[in-house]
C-alpha positions, 0 to 999 in steps of 0.5 A: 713441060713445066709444071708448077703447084702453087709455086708462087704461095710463099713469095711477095708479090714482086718476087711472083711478078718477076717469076711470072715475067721470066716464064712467060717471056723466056724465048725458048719458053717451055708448055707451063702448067701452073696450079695457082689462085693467084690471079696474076698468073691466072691473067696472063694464061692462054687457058683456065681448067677451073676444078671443083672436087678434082673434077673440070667444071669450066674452061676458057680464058680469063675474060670468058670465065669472067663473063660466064659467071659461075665457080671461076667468077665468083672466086676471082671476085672474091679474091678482088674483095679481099686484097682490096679490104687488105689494103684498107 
């Protein structure tokens, strides 16, 4: 097993892509428990535990916390909001 605490804060984003690639596609490829709000990884996950206050509110993949609505849906559209405003 392989945890990993918000690993990918402090690189670019092609640095993470390339992390991310290597992980998930290495063939003898660990369980990875990734602590992330980065939503490249969180895209590429088998399953999301979202947190509020240390405690589980929800889980799923990404496009059934999309469409639940709640915590996960709202902070993922948030994020969509700000990295489109970066690009501005």
């Amino acid at each position: 097993m392989l945890l990993l605490d918000d690993a990918f804060a402090s690189v670019d984003p092609g640095t993470e892509e390339e992390i991310l690639q290597s992980l998930f596609e290495h063939p003898s490829r660990p369980t990875l428990v990734l602590a992330t709000h980065r939503r490249s990884a969180l895209l590429r996950v088998d399953r999301i535990l979202v947190l509020d206050e240390g405690r589980v509110v929800d889980t799923g993949r990404h496009a059934e916390l999309i469409a639940r609505g709640g915590l996960y849906a709202d902070l993922y559209h948030r994020e969509e909001m700000v990295e489109e405003l970066e690009t501005l």
